[in-house]
C-alpha positions in Angstrom: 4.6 16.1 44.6 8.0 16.4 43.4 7.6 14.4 40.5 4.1 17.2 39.8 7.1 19.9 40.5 9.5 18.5 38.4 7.5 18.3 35.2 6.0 21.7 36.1 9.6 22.6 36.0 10.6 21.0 32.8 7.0 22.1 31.0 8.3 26.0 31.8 11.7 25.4 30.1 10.0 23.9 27.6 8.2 26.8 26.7 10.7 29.8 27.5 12.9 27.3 25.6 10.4 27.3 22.1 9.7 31.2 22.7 13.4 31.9 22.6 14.4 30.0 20.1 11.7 31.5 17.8 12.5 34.8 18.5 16.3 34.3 17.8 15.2 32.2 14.3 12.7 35.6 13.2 16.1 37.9 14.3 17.3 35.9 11.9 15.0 36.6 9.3 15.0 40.1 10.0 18.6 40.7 9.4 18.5 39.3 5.7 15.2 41.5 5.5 17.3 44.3 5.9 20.1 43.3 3.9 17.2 43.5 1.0 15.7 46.7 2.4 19.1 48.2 1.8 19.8 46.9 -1.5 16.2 48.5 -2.6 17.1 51.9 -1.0 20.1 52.1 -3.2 18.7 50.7 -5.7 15.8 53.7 -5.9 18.2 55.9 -5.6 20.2 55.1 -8.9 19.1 55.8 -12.2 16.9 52.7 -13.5 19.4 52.6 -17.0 19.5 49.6 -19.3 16.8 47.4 -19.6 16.9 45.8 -22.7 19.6 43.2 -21.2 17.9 39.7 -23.0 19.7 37.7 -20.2 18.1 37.1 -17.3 19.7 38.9 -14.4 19.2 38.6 -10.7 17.3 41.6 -8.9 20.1 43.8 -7.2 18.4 43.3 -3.7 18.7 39.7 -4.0 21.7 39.5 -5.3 23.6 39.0 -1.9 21.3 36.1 -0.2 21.5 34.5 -3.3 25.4 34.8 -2.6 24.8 33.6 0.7 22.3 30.1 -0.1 22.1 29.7 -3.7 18.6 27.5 -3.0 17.0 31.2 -2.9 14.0 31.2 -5.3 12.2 34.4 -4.4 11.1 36.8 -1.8 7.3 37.0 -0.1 6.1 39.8 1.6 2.1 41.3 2.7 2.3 44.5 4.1 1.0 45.3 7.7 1.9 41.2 8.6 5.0 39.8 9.9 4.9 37.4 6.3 8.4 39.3 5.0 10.7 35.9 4.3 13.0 34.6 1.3 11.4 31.4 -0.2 13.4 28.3 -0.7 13.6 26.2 -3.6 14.6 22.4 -3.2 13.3 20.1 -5.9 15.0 16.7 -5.4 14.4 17.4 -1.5 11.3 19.3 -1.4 10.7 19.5 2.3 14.1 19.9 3.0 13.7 23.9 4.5 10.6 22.5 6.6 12.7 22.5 9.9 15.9 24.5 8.6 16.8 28.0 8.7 18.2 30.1 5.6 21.6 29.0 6.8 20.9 25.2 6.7 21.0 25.3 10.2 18.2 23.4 12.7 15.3 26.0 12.9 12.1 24.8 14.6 10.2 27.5 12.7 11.9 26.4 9.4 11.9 28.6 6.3 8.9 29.3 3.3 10.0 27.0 0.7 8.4 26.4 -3.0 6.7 23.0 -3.6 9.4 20.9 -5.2 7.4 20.0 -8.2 6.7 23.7 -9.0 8.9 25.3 -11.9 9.0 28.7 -13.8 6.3 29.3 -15.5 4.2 26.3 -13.8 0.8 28.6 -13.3 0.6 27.6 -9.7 3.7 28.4 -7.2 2.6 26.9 -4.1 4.6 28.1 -0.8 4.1 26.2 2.3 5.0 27.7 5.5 4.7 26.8 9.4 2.0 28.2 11.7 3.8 29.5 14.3 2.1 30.0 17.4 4.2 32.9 17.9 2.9 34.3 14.5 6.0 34.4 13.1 5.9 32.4 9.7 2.7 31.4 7.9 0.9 32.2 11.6 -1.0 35.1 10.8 -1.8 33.4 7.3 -4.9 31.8 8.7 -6.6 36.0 9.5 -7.5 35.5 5.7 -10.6 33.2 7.1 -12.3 36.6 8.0 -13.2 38.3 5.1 -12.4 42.0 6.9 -9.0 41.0 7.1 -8.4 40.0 3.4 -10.1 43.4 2.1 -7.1 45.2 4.2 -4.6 42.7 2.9 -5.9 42.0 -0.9 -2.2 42.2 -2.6 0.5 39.9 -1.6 3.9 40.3 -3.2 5.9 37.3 -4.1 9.5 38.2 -6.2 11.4 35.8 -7.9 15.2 36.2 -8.3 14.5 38.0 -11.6 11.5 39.9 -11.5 9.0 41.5 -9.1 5.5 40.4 -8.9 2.3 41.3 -7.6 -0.8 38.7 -6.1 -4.0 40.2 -5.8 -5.8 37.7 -3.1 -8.9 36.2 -4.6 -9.7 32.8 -2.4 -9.3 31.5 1.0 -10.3 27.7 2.3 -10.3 25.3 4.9 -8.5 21.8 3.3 -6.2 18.9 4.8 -3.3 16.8 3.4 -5.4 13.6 2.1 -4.6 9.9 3.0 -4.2 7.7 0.2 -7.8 6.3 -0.5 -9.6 9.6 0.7 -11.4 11.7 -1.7 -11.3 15.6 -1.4 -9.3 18.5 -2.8 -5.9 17.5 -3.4 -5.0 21.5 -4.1 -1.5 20.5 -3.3 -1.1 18.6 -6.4 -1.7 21.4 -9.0 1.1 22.7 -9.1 1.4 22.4 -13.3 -1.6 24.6 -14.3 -0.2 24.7 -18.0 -3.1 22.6 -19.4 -6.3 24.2 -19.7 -8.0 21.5 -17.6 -5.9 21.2 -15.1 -6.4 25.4 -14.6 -9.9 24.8 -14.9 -10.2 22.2 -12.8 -8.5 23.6 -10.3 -10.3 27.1 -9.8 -13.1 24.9 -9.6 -12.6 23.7 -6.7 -11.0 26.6 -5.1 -14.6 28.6 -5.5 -16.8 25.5 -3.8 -14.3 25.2 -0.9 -13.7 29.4 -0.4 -15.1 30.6 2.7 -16.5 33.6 1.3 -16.8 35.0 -2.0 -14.3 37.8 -3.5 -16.3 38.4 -6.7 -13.0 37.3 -8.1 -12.9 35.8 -11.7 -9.9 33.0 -13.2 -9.2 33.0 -16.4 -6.5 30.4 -18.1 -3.2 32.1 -18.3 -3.4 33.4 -15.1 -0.3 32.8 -12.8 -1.7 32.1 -9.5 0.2 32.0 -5.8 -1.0 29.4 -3.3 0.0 29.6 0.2 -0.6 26.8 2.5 -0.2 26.3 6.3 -1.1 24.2 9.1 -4.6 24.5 10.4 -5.9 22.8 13.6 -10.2 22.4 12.3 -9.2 18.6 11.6 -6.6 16.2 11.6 -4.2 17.2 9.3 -6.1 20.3 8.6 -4.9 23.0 6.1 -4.9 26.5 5.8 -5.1 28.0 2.5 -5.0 31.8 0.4 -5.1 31.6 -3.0 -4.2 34.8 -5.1 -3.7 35.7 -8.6 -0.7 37.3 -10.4 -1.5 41.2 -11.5 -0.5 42.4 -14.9 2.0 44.8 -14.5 
């Protein structure tokens, strides 16, 4: 009986121990949101003047965080969700913001961070993110499985440093992480979509494994946004939204 009691005991800290932790890491979170909230409010309210710069130049809202962790690659956001986080870019480390906060601190829920062997331009930047049970993170990502949900939440944004962009959601599927030997969809491993038949190949497989069908068409030269997260269907199940870049 005491022994029952004890780990009753310990099982409860356990808990009100993860549930606090995660709501101090998403506090955390929200204070650099705001930081970038307020850098867009002043930004609309100055005069959008000269453009024609040819050299690259960090987006004003950014421009602090980027101060603050220089590891910053871009910013992902889908209105109406709690998804509103800075993605991390480590590629000799890739998984290195898997269970660190933007600081570099230990963080449970970790932070979004860009497949290491993604690069500008790549035609596929794949984002991988926890599912939290708290929903914070990639935990509401998985709502895109009911095909309702995606025709409230069709655009995703996803900003680099230098330039704001906008995903129109056109796939959603069920996939794992694959043991060596295994056949299946390796979606993880496209992350150069430069080649034509890699592109190809590729949106191939994304239409046989979607859950339902968008009446979405790829054509080569589209930059696509893959977003991947835990899923619980199978061992080492995945969770994943694919969406395509709108011209702007």
């Amino acid at each position: 009986g005491v022994i029952a009691a004890a780990t009753a005991v310990s099982s409860i800290y356990m808990i009100i121990s993860t549930l606090v932790n995660g709501e101090q890491e998403q506090n955390a979170f929200n204070a650099l949101t705001a930081i970038v909230e307020q850098e867009k409010g002043k930004l609309s309210e100055e005069e959008e003047g000269n453009e024609t710069n040819a050299i690259p130049t960090i987006l004003p809202e950014y421009q602090g965080i980027f101060e603050q962790n220089c590891d910053l690659f871009g910013w992902l956001h889908i209105d109406d969700t709690v998804v509103n986080y800075p993605v991390m870019h480590t590629p000799d480390d890739s998984q290195y913001y898997l269970r660190r906060a933007f600081d570099k601190s230990d963080a449970q829920s970790g932070t979004p961070f860009l497949d290491g062997a993604c690069f500008k331009g790549c035609g596929n930047y794949i984002i991988y993110g926890h599912h939290m049970k708290n929903g914070t993170m990639f935990g509401s990502l998985q709502k895109y499985a009911d095909k309702s949900y995606w025709e409230q939440h069709k655009i995703i944004c996803f900003d680099t440093l230098y330039e704001h962009g906008e995903y129109e959601v056109l796939a959603a599927f069920y996939g794992k992480a694959i043991a060596a030997g295994e056949t299946g969809f390796r979606y993880y491993q496209y992350t150069d979509l430069t080649d034509s038949a890699a592109f190809e190949e590729y949106i191939s497989q994304v239409n046989i494994a979607a859950i339902y069908d968008t009446g979405a068409t790829f054509e080569y030269g589209d930059e696509l946004l893959t977003l991947s997260t835990c899923s619980y269907h199978t061992t080492d199940g995945r969770f994943v939204v694919v969406a395509r870049k709108i011209t702007r």
